[in-house]
C-alpha positions as a Python dict, from the first residue, in 0.01 Angstrom:
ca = {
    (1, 'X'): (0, 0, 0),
    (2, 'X'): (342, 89, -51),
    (3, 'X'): (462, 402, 72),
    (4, 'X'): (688, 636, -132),
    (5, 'X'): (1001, 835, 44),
    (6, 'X'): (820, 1155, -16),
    (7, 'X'): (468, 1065, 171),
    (8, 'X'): (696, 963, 459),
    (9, 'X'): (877, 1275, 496),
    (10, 'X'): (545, 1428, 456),
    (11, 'X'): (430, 1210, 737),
    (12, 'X'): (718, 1262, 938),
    (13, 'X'): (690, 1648, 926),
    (14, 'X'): (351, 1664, 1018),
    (15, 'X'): (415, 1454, 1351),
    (16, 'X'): (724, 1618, 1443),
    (17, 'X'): (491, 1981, 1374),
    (18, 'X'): (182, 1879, 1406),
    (19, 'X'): (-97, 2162, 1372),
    (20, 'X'): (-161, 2359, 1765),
    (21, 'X'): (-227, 2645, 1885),
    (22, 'X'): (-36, 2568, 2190),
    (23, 'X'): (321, 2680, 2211),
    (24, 'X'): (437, 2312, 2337),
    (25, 'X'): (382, 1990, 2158),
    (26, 'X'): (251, 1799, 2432),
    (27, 'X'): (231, 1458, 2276),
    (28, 'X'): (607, 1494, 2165),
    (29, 'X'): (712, 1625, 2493),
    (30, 'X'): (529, 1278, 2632),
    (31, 'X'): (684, 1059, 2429),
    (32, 'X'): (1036, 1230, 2556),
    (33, 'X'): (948, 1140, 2907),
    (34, 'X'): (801, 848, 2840),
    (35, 'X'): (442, 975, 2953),
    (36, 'X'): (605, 1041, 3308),
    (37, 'X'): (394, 1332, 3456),
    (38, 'X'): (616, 1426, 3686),
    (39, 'X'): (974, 1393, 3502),
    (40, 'X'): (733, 1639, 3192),
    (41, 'X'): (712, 1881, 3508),
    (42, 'X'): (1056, 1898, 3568),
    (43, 'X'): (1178, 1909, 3245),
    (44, 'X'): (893, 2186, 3190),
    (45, 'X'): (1050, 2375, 3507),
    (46, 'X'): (1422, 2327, 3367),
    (47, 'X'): (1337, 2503, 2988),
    (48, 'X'): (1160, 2776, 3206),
    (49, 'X'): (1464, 2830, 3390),
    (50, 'X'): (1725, 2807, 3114),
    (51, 'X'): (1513, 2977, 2848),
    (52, 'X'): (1552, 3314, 3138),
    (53, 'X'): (1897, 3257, 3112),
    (54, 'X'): (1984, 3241, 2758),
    (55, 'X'): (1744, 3571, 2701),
    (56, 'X'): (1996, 3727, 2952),
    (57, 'X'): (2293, 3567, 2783),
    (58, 'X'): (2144, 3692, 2419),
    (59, 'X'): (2112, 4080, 2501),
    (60, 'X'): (2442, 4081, 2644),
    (61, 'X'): (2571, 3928, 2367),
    (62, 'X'): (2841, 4100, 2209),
    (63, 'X'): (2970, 3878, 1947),
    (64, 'X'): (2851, 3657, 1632),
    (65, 'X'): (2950, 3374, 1843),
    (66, 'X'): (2810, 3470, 2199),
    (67, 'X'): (2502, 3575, 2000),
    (68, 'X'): (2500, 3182, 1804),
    (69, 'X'): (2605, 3029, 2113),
    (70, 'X'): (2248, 3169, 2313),
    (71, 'X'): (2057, 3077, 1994),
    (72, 'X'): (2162, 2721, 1907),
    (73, 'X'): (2072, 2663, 2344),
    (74, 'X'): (1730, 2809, 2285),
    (75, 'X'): (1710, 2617, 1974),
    (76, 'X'): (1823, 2256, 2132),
    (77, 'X'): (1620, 2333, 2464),
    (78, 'X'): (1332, 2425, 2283),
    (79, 'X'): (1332, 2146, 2037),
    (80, 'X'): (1322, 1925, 2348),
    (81, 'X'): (1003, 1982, 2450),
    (82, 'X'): (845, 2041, 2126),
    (83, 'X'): (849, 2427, 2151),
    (84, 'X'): (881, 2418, 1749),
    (85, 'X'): (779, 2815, 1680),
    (86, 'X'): (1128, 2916, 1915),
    (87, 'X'): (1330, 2658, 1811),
    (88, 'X'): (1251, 2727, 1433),
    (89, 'X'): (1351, 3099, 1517),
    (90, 'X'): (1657, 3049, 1668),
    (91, 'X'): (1780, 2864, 1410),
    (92, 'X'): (1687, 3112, 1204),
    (93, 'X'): (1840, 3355, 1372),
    (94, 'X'): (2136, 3134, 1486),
    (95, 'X'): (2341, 3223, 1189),
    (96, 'X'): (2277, 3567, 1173),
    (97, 'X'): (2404, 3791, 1383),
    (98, 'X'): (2210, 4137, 1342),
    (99, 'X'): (2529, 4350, 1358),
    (100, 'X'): (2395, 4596, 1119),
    (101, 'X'): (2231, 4835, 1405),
    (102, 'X'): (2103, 4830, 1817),
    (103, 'X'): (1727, 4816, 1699),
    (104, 'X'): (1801, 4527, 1482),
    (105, 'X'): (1940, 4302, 1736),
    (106, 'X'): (1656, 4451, 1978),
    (107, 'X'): (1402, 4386, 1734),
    (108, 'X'): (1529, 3994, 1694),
    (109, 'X'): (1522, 4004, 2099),
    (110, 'X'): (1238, 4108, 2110),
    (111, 'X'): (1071, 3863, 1885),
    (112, 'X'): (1235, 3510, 2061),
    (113, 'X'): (1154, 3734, 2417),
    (114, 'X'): (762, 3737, 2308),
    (115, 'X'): (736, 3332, 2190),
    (116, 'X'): (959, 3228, 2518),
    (117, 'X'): (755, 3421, 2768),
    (118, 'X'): (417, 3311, 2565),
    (119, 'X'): (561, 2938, 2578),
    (120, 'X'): (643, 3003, 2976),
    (121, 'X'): (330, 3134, 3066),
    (122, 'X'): (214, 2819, 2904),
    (123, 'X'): (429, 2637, 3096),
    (124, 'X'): (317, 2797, 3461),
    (125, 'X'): (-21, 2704, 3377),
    (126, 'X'): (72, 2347, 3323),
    (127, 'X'): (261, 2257, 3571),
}
């Protein structure tokens, strides 16, 4: 049966996003460590420690590009281990700087806060 380029995106999509109600694609974050248990552990323990960081590095962000530079990290680190719901957020939020008021930039910190500290406690669990 020949396949046609749009049943292969299709395809494609659904593995890279496949449907879960956890916050970390586990089989994707296997195949990035080649079903090594304990290099998944470490690289779980690294995007717990980083994600902390670029939360601190995004509220004290003062400009469109300190505030894109903290978002395209969550998005890449995120992306890594198959954290899709974050990393589709920060990209969303990547280009858009909330400069319009405080409670909008709180409100978009806010949001990325709730999914990284969901995906962490995740994380602690796991490992």
């Amino acid at each position: 049966m020949a396949y046609g380029a749009e049943q292969i995106f299709e395809e494609f999509e659904e593995e890279k996003h496949p449907c879960s109600n956890k916050p970390i694609d586990l089989v994707h974050l296997s195949r990035q460590t080649f079903g090594n248990k304990d290099l998944e552990n470490e690289v779980l323990g690294l995007f717990y420690k980083h994600s902390q960081q670029c939360l601190t590095r995004l509220r004290e962000a003062t400009t469109p590009k300190q505030w894109a530079e903290a978002m395209h990290s969550i998005k890449g680190s995120s992306r890594g281990i198959g954290a899709w719901e974050i990393g589709e957020l920060a990209e969303k939020y990547e280009c858009t700087h909330p400069t319009e008021t405080e409670t909008e930039k709180e409100k978009a910190v806010r949001k990325i806060e709730n999914l990284i500290n969901t995906t962490n406690k995740f994380i602690k669990n796991l490992i």
